[in-house]
N, C-alpha and C positions, 0 to 999 in steps of 0.2 A: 347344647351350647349354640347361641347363635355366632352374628360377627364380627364382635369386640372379642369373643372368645376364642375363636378361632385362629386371629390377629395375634392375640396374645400367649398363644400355645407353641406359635409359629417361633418365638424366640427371636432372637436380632436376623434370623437368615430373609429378608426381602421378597426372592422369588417365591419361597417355603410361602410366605404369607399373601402374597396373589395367587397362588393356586388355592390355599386352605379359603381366600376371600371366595371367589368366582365358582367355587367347585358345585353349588347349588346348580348355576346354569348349566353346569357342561356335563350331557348326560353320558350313560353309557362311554363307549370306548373312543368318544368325541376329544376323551383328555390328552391324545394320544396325537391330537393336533398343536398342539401346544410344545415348547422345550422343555427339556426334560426336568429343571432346575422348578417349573410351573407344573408340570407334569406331578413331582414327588407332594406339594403342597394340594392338590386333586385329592390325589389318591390317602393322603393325613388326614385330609376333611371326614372322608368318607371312613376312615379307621375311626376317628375321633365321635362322629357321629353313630356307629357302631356298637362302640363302646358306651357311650352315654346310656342309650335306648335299653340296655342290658344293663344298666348299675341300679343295683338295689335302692340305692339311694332316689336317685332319679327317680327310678317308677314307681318308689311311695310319693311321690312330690307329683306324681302325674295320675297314682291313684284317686289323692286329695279331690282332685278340680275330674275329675275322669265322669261324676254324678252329672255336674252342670253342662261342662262343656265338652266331653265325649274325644273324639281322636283329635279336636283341637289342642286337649290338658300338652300336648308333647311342646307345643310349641310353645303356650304360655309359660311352659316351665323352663324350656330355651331362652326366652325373654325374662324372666325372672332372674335365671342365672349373670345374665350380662347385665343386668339392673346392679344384681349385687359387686358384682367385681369393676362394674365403674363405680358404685357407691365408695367402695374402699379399695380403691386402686392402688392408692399410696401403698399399700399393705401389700398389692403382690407386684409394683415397678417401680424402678428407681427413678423416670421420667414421673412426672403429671400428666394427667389423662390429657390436658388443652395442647402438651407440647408434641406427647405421642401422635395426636391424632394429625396433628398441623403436619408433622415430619413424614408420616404417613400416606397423608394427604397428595403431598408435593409430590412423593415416589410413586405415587399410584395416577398420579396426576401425566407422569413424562413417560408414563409404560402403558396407560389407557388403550391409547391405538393398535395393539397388539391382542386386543377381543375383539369378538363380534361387538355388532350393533346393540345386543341387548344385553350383555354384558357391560357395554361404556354406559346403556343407559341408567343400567343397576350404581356401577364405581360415579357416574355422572351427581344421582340421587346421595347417594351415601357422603360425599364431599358438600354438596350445597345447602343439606340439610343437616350437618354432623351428627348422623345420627350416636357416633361415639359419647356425644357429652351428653346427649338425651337420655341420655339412659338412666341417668345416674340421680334424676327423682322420679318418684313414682307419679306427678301429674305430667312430666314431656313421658314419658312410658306409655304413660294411656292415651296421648297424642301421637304414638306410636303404632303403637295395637289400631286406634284407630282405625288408620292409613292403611293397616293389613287388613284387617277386618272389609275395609271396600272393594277388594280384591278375592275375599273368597269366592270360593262355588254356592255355598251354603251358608246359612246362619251360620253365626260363628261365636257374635258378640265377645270379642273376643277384650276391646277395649274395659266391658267389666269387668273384667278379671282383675281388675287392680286393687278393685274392691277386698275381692280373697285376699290377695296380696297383704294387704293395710291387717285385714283381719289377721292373718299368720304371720306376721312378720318376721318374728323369731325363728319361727318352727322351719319356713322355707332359708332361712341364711342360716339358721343351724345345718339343713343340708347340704347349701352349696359350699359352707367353709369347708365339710367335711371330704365332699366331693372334688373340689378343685387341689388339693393336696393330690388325691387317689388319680384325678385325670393327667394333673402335672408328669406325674412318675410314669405312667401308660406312655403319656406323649414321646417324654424325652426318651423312653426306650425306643419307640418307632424311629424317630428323628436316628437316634443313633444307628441304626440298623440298616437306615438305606441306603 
């Protein structure tokens, strides 16, 4: 799951959803600098991410692309997933995706100063480019992928992928419907529990 999913996992609780955002940067027991409220959404990321990596689901959808594009498939299917749940948001929030991300936006906006430098630059990036509403066709996707793709260490190609995508259309939002039911229920037990 990338960061529309993550966001969205986090439920109404704010803090839950700046830890579950940022937790990519913040390695190891670095989360542990943070309040504790930013601290629980860290440590959700990394269940949530856990989880995924491990669902049947998931790694036939990472088996698929695993030919072409090798230990990159995880991430494109990260990106696929978030493609599909802004595609049809309506379907899993009672906001629209333009007002979610605005409201989002603003909150994330007045708490920025509260990370590191490369973390404002990450939440900086994420607001000016929205990448929330990008998501949600598959030509700003592959303007996406792009932009990661410039950042690898290695080939990556990763902006083709959209190609697959277009080809399987069905076959990958056959998984993610099935899957985001199965993550929902994971989540909200973690949520409950801490």
């Amino acid at each position: 799951m990338n960061f529309l999913a993550h966001i969205y996992l986090s439920g109404d609780n704010i803090q839950l959803a700046f830890g579950n955002l940022i937790a990519d940067g913040v390695k190891g027991k670095a989360f542990l600098d943070y309040p504790k409220s930013i601290q629980k959404g860290i440590i959700l990321h990394r269940e949530i991410d856990n989880y995924t990596d491990h669902h049947p689901l998931f790694k036939a959808c990472v088996s698929k692309l695993f030919p072409t594009y090798h230990h990159y498939s995880r991430v494109i299917i990260d990106m696929y997933f978030d493609h599909f749940l802004a595609a049809n948001w309506e379907k899993y929030h009672r906001h629209n995706l333009e007002s979610f991300s605005l409201n989002f936006f603003n909150k994330l906006q007045k708490s920025i100063h509260l990370f590191p430098e490369h973390i404002q630059r990450f939440c900086n990036a994420l607001i000016k480019y929205n990448w929330f509403q990008q998501y949600t066709t598959i030509a700003d996707l592959k303007v996406i992928l792009y932009q990661m793709e410039q950042r690898t260490a290695f080939t990556s190609n990763l902006a083709a992928s959209t190609v697959e995508l277009s080809q399987n259309y069905d076959y990958f939002e056959k998984q993610f419907s099935e899957f985001i039911k199965e993550i929902k229920i994971f989540t909200q037990s973690k949520i409950n529990t801490q």
